[in-house]
C-alpha positions as CSV (number, residue, x, y, z in Angstrom):
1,X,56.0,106.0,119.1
2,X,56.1,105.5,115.4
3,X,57.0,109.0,114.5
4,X,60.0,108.6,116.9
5,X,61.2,105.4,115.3
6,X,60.6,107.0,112.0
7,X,63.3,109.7,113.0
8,X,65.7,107.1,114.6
9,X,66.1,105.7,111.0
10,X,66.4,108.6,109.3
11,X,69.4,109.5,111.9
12,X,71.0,106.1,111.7
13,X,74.4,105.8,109.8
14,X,72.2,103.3,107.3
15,X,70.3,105.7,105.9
16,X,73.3,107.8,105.2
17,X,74.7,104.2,103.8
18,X,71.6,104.0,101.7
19,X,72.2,107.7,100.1
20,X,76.0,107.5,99.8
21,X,75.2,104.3,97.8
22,X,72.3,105.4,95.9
23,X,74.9,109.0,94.6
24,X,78.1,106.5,93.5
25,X,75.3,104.3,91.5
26,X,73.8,107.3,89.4
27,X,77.6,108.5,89.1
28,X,78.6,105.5,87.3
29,X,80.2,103.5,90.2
30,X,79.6,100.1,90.9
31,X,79.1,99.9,95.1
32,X,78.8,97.5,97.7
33,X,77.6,98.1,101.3
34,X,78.5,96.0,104.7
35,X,81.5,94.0,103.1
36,X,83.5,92.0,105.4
37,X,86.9,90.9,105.9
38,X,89.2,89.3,108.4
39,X,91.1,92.0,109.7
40,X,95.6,90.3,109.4
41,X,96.4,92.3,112.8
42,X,94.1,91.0,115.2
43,X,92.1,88.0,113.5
44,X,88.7,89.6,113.9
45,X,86.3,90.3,111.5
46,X,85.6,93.6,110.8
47,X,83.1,95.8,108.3
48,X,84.1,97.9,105.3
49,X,81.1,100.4,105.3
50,X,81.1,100.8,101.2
51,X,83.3,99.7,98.6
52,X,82.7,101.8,95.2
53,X,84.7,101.2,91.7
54,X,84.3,102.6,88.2
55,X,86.8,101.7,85.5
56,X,88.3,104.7,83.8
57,X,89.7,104.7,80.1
58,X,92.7,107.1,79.5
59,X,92.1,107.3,75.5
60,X,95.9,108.8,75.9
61,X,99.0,108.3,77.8
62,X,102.5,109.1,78.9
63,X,103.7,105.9,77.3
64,X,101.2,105.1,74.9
65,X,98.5,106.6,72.5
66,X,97.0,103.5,73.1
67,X,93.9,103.7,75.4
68,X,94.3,102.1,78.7
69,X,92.1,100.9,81.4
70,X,92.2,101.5,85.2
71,X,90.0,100.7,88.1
72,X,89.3,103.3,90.6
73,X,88.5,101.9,94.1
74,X,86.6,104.1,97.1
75,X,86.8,102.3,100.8
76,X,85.0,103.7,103.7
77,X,84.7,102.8,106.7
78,X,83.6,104.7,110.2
79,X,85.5,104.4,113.1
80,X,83.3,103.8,116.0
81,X,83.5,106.4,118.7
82,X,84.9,104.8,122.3
């Protein structure tokens, strides 16, 4: 019994949460799992799986050779299967 609950978790989609999360942090990313939000089509609550951002510094640009700032943002979310 425990070894088959054992390899339930380590199927589940939170484990797989757990590792995605655990890559972005050593990457440099700051990450969230299990965010909510109201969803503006339907009025229901629904589940961003993991939210990741890391800012990135262009020391040079097209406009300026002034460095400039940007926040990238990751969103995923699975689909459940119907």
């Amino acid at each position: 019994m425990i070894d088959e609950l054992k390899n339930a978790i380590q199927k589940s989609g939170n484990n797989l949460h757990f590792k995605v999360l655990d890559f972005l942090q050593q990457s440099g990313w700051t990450a969230d799992i299990s965010c909510y939000y109201l969803d503006d089509a339907t009025g229901k609550p629904r589940e961003i799986d993991i939210i990741a951002k890391q800012k990135i510094t262009l020391s040079e640009s097209v406009w300026s050779d002034n460095p400039r700032d940007f926040w990238v943002y990751l969103f995923y979310r699975v689909q459940a299967l119907r």
